[in-house]
N, C-alpha and C positions, 0 to 999 in steps of 0.2 A: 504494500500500500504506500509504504514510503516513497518507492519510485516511482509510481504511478502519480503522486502528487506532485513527485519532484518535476518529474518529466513534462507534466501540464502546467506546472507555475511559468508566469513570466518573468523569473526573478533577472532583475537588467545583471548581477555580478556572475551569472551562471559560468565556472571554465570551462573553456571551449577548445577546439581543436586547431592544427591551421585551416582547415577547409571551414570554420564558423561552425561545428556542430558541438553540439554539450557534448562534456566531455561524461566519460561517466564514473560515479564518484562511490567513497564507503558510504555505509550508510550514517555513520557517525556525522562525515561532513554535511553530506544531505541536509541533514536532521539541523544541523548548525546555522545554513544558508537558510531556513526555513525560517528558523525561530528568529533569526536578524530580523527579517523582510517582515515579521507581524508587526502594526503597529499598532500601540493598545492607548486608545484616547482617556483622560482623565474620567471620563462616564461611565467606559465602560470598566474602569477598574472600580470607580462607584456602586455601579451597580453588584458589582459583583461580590463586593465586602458589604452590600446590605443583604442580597444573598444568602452570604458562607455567614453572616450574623446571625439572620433566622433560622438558618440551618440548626447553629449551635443553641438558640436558643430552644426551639421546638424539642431538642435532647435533652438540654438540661431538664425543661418541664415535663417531659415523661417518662425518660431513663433516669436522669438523675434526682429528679422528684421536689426541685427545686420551685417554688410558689412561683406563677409568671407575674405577679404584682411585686413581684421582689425584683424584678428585672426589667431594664431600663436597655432599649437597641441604644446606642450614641451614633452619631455622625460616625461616617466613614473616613479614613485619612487616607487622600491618594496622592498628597506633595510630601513629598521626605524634607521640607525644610519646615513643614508648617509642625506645631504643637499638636503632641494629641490632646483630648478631651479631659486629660487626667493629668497634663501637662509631662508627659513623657517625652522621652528622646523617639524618634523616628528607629523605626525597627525594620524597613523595607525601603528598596529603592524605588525610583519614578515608575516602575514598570509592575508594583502590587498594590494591592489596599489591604488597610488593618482598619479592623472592627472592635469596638470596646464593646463591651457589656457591665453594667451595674447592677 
């Protein structure tokens, strides 16, 4: 599947041959070209840490058995320079979100 995606992406750094055809590659590098080429906008890393919050929330209040009035979603952080909610240091680069819970 990997090369199959590789092989359909139009990634512009793909190496190439002298005749201009991709060259073809491990799968490791593949896998590397790939993950460069994603770009992931501040939304969707928003989104995604309000998400993986509910996720964990939804666990704690049924696995863990913790009261959901005891628990509080916060803001999502998806700048690594800004403060979290609890005024913590930044624990992820520009490319994740971190989710509080109280």
């Amino acid at each position: 599947m990997l090369q199959r995606l590789y092989d359909e992406s139009d990634l512009p750094d793909k190496p190439r041959n002298s005749l201009g055809v991709a060259r073809r590659l491990e799968a490791d590098e593949m896998e590397k070209l790939l993950l460069a080429s994603i770009a992931v906008d501040a939304d969707a890393a928003r989104r995604l840490g309000i998400r993986r919050a509910q996720t964990v929330q939804r666990w704690l209040a049924s696995q863990g058995k913790v009261p959901e009035d005891r628990m509080f979603l916060l803001a999502s952080r998806v700048n690594p320079a800004q403060a979290g909610p609890n005024q913590s240091q930044p624990q992820c680069t520009a490319s994740c979100a971190e989710f509080s819970l109280r």
